[in-house]
PQR file of N, CA, C, O and H, with PARSE charges and radii, in Angstrom:
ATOM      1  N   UNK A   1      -8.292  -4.669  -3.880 -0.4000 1.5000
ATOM      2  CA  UNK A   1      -7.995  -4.836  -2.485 -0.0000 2.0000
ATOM      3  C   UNK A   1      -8.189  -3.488  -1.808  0.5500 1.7000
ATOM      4  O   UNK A   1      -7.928  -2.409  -2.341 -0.5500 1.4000
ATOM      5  N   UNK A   2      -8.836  -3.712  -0.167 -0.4000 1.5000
ATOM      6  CA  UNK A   2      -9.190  -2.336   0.075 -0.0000 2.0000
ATOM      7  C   UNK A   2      -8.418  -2.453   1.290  0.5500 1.7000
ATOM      8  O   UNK A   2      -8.448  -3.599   1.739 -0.5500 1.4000
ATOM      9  H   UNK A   2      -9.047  -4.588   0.266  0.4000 1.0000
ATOM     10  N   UNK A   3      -7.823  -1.738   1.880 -0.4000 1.5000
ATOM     11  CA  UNK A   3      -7.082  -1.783   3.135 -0.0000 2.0000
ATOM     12  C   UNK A   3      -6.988  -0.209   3.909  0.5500 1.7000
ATOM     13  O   UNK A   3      -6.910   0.802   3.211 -0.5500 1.4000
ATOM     14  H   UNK A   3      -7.799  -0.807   1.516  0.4000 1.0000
ATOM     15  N   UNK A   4      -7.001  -0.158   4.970 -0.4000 1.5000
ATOM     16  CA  UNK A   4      -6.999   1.171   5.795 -0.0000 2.0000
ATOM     17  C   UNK A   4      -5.209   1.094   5.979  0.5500 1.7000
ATOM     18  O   UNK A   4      -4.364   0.214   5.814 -0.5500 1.4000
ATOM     19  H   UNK A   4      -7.065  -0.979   5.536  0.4000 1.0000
ATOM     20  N   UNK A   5      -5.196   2.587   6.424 -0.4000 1.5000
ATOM     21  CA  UNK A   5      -3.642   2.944   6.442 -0.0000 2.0000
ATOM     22  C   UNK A   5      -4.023   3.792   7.996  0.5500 1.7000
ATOM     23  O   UNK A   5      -5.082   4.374   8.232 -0.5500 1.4000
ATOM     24  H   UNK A   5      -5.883   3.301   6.557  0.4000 1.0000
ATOM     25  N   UNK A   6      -2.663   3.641   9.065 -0.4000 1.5000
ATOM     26  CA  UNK A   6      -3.017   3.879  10.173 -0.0000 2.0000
ATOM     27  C   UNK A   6      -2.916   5.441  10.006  0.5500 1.7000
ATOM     28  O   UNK A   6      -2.383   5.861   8.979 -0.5500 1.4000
ATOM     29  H   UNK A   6      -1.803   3.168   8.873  0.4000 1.0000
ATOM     30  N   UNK A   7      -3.594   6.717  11.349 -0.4000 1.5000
ATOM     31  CA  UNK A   7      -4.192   7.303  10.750 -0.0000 2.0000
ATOM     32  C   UNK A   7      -2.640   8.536  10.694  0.5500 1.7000
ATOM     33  O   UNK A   7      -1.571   8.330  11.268 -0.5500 1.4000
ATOM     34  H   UNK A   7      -4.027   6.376  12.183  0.4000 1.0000
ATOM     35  N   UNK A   8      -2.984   9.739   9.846 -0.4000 1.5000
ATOM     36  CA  UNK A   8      -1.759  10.350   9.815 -0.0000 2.0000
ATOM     37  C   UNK A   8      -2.556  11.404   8.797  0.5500 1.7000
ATOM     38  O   UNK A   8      -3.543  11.219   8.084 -0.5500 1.4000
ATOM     39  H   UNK A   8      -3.852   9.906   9.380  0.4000 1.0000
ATOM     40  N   UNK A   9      -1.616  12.745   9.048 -0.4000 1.5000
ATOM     41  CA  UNK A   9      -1.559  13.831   8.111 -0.0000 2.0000
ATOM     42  C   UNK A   9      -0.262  14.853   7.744  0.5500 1.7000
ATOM     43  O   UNK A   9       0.704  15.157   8.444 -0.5500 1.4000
ATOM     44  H   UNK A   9      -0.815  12.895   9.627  0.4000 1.0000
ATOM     45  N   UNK A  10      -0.512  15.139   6.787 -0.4000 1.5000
ATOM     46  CA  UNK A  10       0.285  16.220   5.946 -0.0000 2.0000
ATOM     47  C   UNK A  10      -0.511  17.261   4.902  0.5500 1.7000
ATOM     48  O   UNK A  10      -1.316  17.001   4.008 -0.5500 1.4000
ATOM     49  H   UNK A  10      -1.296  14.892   6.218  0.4000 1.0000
ATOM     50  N   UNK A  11      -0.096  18.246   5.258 -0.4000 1.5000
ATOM     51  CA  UNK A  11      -1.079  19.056   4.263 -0.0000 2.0000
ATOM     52  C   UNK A  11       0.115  19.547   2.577  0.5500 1.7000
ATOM     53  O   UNK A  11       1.118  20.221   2.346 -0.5500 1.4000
ATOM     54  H   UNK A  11       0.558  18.457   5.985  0.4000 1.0000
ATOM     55  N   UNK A  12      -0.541  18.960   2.070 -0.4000 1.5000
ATOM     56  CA  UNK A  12       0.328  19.466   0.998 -0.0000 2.0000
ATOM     57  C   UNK A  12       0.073  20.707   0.259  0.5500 1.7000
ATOM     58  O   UNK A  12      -1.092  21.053   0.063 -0.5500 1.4000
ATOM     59  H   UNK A  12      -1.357  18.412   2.258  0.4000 1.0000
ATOM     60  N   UNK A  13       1.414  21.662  -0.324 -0.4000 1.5000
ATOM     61  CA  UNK A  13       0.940  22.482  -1.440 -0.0000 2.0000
ATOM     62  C   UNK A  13       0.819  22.187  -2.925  0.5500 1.7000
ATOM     63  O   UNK A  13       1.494  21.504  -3.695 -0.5500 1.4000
ATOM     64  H   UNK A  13       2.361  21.382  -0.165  0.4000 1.0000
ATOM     65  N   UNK A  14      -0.359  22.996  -3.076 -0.4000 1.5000
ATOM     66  CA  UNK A  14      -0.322  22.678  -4.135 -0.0000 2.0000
ATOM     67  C   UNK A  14       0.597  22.548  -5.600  0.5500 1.7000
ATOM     68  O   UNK A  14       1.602  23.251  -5.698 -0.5500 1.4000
ATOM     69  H   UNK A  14      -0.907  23.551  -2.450  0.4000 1.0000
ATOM     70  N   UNK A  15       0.347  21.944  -6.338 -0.4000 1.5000
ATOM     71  CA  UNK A  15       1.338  21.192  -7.359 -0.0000 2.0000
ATOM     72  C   UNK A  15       2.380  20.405  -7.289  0.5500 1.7000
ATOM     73  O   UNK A  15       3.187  20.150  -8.184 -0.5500 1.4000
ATOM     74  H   UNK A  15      -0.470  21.372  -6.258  0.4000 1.0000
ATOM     75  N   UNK A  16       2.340  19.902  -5.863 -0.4000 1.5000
ATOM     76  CA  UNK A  16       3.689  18.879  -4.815 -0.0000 2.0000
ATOM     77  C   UNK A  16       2.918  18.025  -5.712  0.5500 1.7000
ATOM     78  O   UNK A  16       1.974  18.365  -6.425 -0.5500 1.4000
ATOM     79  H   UNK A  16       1.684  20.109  -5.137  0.4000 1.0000
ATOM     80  N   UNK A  17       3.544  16.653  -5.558 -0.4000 1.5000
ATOM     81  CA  UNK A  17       3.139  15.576  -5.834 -0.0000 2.0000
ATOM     82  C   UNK A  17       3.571  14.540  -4.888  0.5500 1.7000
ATOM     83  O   UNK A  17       4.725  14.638  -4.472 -0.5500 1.4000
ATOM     84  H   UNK A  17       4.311  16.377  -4.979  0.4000 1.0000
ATOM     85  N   UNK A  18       2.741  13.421  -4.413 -0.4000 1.5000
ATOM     86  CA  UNK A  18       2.485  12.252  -3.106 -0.0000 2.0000
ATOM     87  C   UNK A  18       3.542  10.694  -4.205  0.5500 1.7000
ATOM     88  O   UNK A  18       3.311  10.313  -5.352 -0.5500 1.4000
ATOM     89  H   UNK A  18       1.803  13.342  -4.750  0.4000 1.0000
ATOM     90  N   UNK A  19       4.410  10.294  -3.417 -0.4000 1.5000
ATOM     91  CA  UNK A  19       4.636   9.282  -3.731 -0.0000 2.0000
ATOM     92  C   UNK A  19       4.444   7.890  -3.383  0.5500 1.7000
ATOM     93  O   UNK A  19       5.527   7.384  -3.089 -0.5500 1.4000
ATOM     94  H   UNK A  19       4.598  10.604  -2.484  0.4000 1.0000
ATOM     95  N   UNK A  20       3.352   6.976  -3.295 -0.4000 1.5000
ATOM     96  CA  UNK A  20       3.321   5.696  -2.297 -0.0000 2.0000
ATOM     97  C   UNK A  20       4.539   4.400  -2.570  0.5500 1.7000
ATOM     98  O   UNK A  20       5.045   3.994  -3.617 -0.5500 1.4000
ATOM     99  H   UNK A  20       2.472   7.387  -3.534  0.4000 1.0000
ATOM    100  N   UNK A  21       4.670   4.117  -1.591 -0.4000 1.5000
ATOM    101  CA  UNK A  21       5.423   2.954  -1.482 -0.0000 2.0000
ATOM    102  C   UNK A  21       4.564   1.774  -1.100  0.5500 1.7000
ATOM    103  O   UNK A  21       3.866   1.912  -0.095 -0.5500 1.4000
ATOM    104  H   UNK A  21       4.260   4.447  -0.741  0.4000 1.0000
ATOM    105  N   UNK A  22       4.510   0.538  -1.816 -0.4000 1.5000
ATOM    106  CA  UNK A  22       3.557  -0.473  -1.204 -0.0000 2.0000
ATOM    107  C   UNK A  22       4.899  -1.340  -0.663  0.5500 1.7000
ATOM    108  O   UNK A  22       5.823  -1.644  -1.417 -0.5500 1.4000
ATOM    109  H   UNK A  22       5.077   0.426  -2.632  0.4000 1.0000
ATOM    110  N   UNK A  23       4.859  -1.636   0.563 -0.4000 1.5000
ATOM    111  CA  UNK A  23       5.566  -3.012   1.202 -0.0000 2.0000
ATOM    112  C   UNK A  23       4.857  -3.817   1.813  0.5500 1.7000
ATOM    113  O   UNK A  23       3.819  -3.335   2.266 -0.5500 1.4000
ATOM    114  H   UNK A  23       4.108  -1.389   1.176  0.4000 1.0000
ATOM    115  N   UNK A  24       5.114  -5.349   2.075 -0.4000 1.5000
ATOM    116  CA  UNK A  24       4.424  -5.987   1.949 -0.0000 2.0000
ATOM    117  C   UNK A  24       4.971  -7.090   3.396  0.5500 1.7000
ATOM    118  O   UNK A  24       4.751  -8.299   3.470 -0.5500 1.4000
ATOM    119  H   UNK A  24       5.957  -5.742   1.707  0.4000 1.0000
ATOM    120  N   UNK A  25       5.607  -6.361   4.277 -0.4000 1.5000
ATOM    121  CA  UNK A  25       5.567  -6.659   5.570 -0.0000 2.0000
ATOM    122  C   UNK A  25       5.926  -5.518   6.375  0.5500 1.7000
ATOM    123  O   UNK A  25       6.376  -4.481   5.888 -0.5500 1.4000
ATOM    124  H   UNK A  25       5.786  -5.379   4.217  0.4000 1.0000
ATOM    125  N   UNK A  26       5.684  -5.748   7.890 -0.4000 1.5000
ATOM    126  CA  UNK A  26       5.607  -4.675   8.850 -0.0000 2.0000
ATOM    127  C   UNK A  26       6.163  -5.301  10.125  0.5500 1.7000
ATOM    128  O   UNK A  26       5.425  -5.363  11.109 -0.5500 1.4000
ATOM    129  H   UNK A  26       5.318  -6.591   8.286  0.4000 1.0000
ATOM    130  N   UNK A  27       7.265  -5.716  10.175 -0.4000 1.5000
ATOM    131  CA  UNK A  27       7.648  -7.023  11.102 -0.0000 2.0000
ATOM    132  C   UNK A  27       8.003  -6.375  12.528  0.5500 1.7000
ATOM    133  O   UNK A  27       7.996  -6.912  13.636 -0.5500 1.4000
ATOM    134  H   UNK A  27       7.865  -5.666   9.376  0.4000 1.0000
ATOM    135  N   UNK A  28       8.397  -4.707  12.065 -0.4000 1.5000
ATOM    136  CA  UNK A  28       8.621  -4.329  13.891 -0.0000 2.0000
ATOM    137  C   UNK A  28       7.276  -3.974  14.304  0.5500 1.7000
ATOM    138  O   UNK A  28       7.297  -3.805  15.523 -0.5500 1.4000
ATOM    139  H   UNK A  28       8.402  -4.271  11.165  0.4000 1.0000
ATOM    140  N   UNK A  29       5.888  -3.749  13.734 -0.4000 1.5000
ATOM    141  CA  UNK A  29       4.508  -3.182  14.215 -0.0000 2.0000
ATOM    142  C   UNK A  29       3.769  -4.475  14.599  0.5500 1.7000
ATOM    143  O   UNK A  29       3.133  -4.529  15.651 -0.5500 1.4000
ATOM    144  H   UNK A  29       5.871  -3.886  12.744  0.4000 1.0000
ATOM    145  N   UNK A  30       3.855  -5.608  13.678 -0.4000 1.5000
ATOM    146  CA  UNK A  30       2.357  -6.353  13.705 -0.0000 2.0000
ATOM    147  C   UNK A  30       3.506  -7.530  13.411  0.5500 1.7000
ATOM    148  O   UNK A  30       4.564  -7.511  12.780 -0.5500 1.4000
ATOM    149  H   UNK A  30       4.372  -5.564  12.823  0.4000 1.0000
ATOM    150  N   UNK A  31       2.695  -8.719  14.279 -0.4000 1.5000
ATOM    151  CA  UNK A  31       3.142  -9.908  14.390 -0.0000 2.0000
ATOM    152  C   UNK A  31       2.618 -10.525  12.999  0.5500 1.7000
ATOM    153  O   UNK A  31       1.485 -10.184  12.657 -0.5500 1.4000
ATOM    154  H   UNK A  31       1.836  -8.735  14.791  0.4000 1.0000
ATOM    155  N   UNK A  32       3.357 -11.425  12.141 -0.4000 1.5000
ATOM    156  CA  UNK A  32       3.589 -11.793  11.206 -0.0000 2.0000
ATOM    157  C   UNK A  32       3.071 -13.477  10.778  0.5500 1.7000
ATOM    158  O   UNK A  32       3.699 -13.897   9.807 -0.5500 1.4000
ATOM    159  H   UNK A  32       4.277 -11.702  12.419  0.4000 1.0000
ATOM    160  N   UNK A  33       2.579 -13.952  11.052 -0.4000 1.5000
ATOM    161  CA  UNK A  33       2.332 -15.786  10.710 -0.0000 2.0000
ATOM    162  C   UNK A  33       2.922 -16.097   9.443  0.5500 1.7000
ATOM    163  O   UNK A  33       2.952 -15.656   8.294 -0.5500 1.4000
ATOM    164  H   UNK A  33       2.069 -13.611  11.841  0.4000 1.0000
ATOM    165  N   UNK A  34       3.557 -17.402  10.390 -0.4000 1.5000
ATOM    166  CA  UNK A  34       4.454 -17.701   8.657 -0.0000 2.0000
ATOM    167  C   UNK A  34       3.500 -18.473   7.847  0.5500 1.7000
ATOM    168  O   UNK A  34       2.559 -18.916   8.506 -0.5500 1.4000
ATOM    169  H   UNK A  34       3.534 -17.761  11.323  0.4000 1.0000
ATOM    170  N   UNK A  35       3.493 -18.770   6.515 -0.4000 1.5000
ATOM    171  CA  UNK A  35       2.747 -19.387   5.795 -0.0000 2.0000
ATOM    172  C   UNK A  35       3.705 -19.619   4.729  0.5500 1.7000
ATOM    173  O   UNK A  35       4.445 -18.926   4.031 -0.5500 1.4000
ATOM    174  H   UNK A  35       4.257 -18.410   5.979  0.4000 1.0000
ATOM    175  N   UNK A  36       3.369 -21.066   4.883 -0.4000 1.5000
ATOM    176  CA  UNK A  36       3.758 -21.964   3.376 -0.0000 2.0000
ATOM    177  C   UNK A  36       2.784 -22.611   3.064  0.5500 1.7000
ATOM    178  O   UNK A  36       1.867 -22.938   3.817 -0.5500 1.4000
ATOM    179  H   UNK A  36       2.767 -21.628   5.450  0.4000 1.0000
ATOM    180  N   UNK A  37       2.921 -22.911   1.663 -0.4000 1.5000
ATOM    181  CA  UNK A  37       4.203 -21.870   1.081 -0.0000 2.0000
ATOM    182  C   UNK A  37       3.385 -20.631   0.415  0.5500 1.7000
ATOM    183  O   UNK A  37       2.370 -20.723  -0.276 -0.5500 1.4000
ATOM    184  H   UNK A  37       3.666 -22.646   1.052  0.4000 1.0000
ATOM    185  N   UNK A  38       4.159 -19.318   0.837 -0.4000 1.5000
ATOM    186  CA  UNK A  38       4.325 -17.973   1.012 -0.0000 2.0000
ATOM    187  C   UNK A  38       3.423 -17.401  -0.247  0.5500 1.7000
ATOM    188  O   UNK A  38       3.871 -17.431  -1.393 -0.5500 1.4000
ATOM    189  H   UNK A  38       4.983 -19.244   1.398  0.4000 1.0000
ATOM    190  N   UNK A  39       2.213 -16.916   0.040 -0.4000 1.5000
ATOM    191  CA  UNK A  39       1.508 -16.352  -0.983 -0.0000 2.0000
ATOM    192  C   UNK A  39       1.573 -15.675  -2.762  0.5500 1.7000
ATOM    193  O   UNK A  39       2.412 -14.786  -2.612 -0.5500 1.4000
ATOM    194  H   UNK A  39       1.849 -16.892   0.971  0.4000 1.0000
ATOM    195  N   UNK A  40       1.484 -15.665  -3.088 -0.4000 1.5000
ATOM    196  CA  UNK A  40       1.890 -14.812  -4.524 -0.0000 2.0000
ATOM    197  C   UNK A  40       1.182 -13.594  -4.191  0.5500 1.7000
ATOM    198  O   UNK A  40      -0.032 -13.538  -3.995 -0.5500 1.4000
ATOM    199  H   UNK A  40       0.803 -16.387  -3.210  0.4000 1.0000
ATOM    200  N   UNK A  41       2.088 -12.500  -4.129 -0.4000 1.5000
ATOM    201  CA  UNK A  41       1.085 -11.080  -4.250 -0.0000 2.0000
ATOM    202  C   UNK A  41       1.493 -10.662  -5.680  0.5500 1.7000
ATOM    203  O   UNK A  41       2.643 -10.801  -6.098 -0.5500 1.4000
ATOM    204  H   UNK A  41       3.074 -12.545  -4.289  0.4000 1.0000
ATOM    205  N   UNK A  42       0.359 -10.080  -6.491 -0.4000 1.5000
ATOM    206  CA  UNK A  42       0.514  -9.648  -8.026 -0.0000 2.0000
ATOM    207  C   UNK A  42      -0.189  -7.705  -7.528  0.5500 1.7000
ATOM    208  O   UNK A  42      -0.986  -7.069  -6.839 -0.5500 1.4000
ATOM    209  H   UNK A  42      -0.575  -9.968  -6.152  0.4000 1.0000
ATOM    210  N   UNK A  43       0.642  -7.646  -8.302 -0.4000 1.5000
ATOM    211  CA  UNK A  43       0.320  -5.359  -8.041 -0.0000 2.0000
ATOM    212  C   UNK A  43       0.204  -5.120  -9.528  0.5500 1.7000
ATOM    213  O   UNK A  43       1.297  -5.002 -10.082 -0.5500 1.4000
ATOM    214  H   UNK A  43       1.290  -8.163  -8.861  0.4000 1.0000
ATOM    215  N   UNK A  44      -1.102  -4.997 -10.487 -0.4000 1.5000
ATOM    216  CA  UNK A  44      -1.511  -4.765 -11.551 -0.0000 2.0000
ATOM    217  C   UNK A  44      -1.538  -3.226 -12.368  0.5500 1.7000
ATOM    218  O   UNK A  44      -2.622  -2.653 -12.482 -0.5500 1.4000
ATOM    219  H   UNK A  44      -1.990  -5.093 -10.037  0.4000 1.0000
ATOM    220  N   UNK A  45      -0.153  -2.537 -12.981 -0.4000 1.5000
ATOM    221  CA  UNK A  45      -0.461  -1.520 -13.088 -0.0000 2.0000
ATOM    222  C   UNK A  45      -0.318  -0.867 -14.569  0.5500 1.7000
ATOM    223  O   UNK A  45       0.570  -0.114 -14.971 -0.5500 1.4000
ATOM    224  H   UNK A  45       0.728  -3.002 -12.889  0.4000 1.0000
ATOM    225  N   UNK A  46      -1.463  -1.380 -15.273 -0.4000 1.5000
ATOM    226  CA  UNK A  46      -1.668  -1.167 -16.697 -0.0000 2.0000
ATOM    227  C   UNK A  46      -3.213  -0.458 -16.874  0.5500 1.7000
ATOM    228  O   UNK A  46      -3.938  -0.076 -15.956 -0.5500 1.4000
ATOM    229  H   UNK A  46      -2.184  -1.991 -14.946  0.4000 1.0000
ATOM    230  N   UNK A  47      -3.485  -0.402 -18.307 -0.4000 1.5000
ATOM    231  CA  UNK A  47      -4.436   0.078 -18.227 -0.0000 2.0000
ATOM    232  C   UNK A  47      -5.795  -0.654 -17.967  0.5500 1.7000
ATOM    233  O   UNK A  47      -6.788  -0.044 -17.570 -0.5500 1.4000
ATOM    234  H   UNK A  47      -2.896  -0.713 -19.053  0.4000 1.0000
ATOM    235  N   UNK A  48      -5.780  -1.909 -18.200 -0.4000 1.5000
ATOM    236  CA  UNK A  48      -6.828  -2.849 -18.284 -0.0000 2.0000
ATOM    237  C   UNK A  48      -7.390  -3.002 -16.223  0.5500 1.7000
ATOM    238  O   UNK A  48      -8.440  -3.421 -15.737 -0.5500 1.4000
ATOM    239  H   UNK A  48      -4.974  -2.405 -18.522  0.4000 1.0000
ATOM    240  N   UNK A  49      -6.385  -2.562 -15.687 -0.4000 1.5000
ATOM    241  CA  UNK A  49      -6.492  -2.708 -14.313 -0.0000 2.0000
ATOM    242  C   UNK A  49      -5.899  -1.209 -13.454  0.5500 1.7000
ATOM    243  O   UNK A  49      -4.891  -1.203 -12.747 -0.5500 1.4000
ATOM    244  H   UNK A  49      -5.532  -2.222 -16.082  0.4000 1.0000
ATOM    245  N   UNK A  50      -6.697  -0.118 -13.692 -0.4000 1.5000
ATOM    246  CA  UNK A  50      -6.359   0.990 -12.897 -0.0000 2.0000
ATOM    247  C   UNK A  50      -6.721   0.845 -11.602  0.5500 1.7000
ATOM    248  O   UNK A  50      -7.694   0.315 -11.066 -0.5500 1.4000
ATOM    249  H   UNK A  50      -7.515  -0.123 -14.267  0.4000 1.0000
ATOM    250  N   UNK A  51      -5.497   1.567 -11.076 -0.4000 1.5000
ATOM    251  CA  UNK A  51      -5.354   1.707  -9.747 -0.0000 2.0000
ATOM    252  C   UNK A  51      -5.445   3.521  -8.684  0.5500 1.7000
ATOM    253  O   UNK A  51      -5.056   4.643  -9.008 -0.5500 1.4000
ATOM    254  H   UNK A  51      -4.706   1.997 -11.511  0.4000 1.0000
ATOM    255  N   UNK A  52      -5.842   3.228  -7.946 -0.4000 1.5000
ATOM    256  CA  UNK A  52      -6.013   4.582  -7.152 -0.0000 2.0000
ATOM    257  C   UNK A  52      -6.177   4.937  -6.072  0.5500 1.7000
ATOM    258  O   UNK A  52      -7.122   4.437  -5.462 -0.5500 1.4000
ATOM    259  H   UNK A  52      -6.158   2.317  -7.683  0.4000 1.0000
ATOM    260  N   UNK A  53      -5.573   5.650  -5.592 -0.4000 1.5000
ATOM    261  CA  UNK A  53      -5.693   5.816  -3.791 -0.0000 2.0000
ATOM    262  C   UNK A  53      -6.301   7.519  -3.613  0.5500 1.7000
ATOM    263  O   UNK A  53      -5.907   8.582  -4.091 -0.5500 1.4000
ATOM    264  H   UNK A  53      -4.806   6.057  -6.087  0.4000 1.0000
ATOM    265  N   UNK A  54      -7.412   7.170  -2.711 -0.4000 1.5000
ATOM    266  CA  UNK A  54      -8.597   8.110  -2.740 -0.0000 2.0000
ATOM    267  C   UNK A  54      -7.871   8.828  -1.226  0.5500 1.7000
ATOM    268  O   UNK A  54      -7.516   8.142  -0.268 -0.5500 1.4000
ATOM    269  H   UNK A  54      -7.733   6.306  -2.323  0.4000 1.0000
ATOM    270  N   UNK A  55      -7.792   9.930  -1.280 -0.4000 1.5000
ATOM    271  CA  UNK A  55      -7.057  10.795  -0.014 -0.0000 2.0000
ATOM    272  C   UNK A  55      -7.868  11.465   0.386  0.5500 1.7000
ATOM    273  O   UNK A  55      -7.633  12.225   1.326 -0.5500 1.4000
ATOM    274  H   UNK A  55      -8.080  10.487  -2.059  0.4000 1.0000
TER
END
């Protein structure tokens, strides 16, 4: 899944380390449609399925 993140900066020093949080609604920004019944989201984080966020 590829998704944009709205835009923003921080400059980090080096050897800090970035922590992400994935949530999976935004109910005070963006209007929401309900759906039933309510999707399955699966977040795969082994080795057979690496994951990575390119900064």
């Amino acid at each position: 899944m590829i998704f944009s993140m709205l835009p923003t900066s921080y400059k980090f020093t080096q050897g800090h380390r970035v922590r992400i949080t994935v949530a999976f609604a935004d109910t005070d920004n963006f209007e929401t449609p309900a759906i039933a019944p309510a999707p399955k989201v699966c977040l795969l984080m082994d080795n057979a399925h690496m994951s990575y966020v390119e900064m």
